[in-house]
C-alpha positions as CSV (number, residue, x, y, z in Angstrom):
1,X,12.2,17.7,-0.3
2,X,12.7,18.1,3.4
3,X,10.2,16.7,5.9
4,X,10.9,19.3,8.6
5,X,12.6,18.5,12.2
6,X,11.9,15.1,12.4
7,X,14.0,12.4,11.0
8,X,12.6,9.7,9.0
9,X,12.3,5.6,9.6
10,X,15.3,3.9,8.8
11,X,17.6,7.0,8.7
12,X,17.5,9.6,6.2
13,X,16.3,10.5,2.9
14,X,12.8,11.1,1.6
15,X,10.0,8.5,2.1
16,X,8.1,9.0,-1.8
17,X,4.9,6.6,-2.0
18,X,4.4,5.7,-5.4
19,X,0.9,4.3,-6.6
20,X,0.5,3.1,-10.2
21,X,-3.4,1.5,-11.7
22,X,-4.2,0.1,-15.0
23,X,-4.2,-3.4,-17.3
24,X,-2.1,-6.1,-15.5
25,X,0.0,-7.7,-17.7
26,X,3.0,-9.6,-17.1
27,X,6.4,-7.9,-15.9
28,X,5.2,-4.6,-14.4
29,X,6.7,-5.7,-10.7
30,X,9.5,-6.3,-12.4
31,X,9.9,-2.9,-14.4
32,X,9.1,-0.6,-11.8
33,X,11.7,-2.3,-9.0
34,X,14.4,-2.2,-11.5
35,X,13.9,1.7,-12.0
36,X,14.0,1.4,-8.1
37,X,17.1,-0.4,-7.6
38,X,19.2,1.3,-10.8
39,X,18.4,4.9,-8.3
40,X,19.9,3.1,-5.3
41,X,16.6,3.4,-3.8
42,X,15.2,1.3,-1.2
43,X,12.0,-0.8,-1.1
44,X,10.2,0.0,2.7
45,X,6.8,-1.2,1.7
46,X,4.9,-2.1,-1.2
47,X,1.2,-3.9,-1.5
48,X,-0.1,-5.3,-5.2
49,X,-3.7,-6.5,-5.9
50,X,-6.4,-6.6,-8.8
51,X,-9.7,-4.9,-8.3
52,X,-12.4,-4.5,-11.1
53,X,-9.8,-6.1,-13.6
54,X,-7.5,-3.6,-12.6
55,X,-4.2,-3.5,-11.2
56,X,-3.4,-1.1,-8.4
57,X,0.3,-1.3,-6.5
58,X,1.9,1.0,-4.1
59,X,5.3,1.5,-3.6
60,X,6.5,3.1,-0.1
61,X,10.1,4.0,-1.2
62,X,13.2,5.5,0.5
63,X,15.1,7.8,-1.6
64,X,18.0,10.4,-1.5
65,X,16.6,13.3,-1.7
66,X,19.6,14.9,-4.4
67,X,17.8,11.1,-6.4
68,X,13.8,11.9,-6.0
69,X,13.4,13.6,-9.2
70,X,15.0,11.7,-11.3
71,X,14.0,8.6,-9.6
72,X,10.3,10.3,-10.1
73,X,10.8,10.8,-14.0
74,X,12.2,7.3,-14.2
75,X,9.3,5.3,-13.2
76,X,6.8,8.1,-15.0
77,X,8.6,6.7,-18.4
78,X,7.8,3.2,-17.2
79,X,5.1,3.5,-16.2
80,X,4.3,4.9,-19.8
81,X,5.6,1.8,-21.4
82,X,3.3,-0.4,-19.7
83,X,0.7,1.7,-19.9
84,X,-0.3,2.5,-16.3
85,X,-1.1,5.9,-14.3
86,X,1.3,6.6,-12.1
87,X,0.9,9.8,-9.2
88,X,3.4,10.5,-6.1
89,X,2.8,11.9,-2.8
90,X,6.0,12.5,0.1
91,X,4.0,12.2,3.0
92,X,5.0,14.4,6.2
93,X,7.5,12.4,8.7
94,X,4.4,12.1,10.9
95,X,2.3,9.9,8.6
96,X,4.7,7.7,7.5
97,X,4.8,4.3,10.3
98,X,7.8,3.0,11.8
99,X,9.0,-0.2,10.6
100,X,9.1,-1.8,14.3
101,X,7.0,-1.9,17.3
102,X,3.5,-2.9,18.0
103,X,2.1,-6.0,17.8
104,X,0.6,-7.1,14.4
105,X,-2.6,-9.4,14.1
106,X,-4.8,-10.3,11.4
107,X,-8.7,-10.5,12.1
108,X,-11.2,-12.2,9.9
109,X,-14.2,-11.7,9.5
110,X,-16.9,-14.1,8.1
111,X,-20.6,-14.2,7.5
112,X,-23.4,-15.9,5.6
113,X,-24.7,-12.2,5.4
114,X,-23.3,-9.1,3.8
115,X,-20.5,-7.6,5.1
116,X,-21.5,-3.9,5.0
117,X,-20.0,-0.6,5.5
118,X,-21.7,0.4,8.9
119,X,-19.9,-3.4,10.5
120,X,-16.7,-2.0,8.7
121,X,-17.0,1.1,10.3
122,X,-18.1,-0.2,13.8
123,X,-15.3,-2.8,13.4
124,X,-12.8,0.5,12.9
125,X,-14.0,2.3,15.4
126,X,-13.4,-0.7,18.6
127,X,-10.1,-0.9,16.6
128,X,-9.5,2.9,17.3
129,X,-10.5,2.8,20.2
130,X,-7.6,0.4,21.8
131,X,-5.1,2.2,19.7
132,X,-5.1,0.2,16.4
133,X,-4.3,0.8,13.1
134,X,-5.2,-0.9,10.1
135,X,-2.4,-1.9,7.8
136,X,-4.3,-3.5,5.2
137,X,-8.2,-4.4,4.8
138,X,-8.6,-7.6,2.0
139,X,-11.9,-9.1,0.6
140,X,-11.0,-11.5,-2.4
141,X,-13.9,-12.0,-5.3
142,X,-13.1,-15.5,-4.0
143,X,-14.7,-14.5,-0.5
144,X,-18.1,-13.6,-1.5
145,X,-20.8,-15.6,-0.8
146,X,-21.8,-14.9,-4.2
147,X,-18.9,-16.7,-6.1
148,X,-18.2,-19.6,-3.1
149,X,-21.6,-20.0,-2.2
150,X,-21.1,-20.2,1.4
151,X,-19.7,-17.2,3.3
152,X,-18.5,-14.0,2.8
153,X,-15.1,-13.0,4.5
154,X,-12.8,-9.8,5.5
155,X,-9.4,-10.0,6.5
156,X,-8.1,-7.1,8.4
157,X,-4.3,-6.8,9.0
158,X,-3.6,-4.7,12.0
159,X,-1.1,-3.0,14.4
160,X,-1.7,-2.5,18.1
């Protein structure tokens, strides 16, 4: 699949975002990177984390283009045999971030109140404002004021 005139990070191929949810169990990492590596396919990003009970994971892969589809059935069987949904999307050369420049930061957030949408969103708006973009937004069951007793705290990874 071509992504028009514009080349991609890290030279060519196609940039295929792979997001997988179900059980965790033990291993699934494991299965899904060696599916990766036996297409000759590169890792460029990839972010793992339970909610609800759940696993979700994302997989930002570079892939030959001639390789995506088999690549794409590969990790469909896998994901089968653990038992986890899997979708794909090939994002447009535009919304996919270069690797390099900017300057990364991670801001924390932390209150004896509730963090609540409306301070998320005013805290994404000041960010969009200078430019920013979030990377990654993380609030642990371990950083609620309802499991520690004490605070409750956001961590937001950023580029500027």
């Amino acid at each position: 699949r071509k992504h028009g005139n514009e080349p991609l990070p890290n030279g060519g191929g196609n940039i295929l975002v792979t997001r997988g949810w179900g059980a965790d169990k033990p291993g699934i990492c494991q299965a899904f990177l060696k599916k990766v590596e036996e297409h000759n396919s590169e890792v460029l990003d990839m972010a793992q984390f339970l909610l609800g009970g759940g696993l979700l994971f994302t997989f930002v892969l570079k892939v030959d283009e001639e390789k995506s589809f088999a690549l794409m059935k590969s990790l469909r069987a896998c994901a089968k045999d653990v038992g986890l949904e899997l979708d794909f999307y090939f994002p447009n050369a535009a919304e996919v971030p270069e690797a390099e420049g900017g300057n990364e930061a991670v801001i924390a957030l932390v209150s004896s109140q509730a963090i609540t949408p409306a301070l998320m969103m005013d805290v994404d708006k000041v960010l969009w404002g200078h430019g920013c973009v979030v990377l990654e937004i993380e609030h642990r069951s371990d950083n609620m004021k309802e499991h520690n007793g004490e605070y409750n705290k956001v961590q937001i990874r950023i580029r500027c």
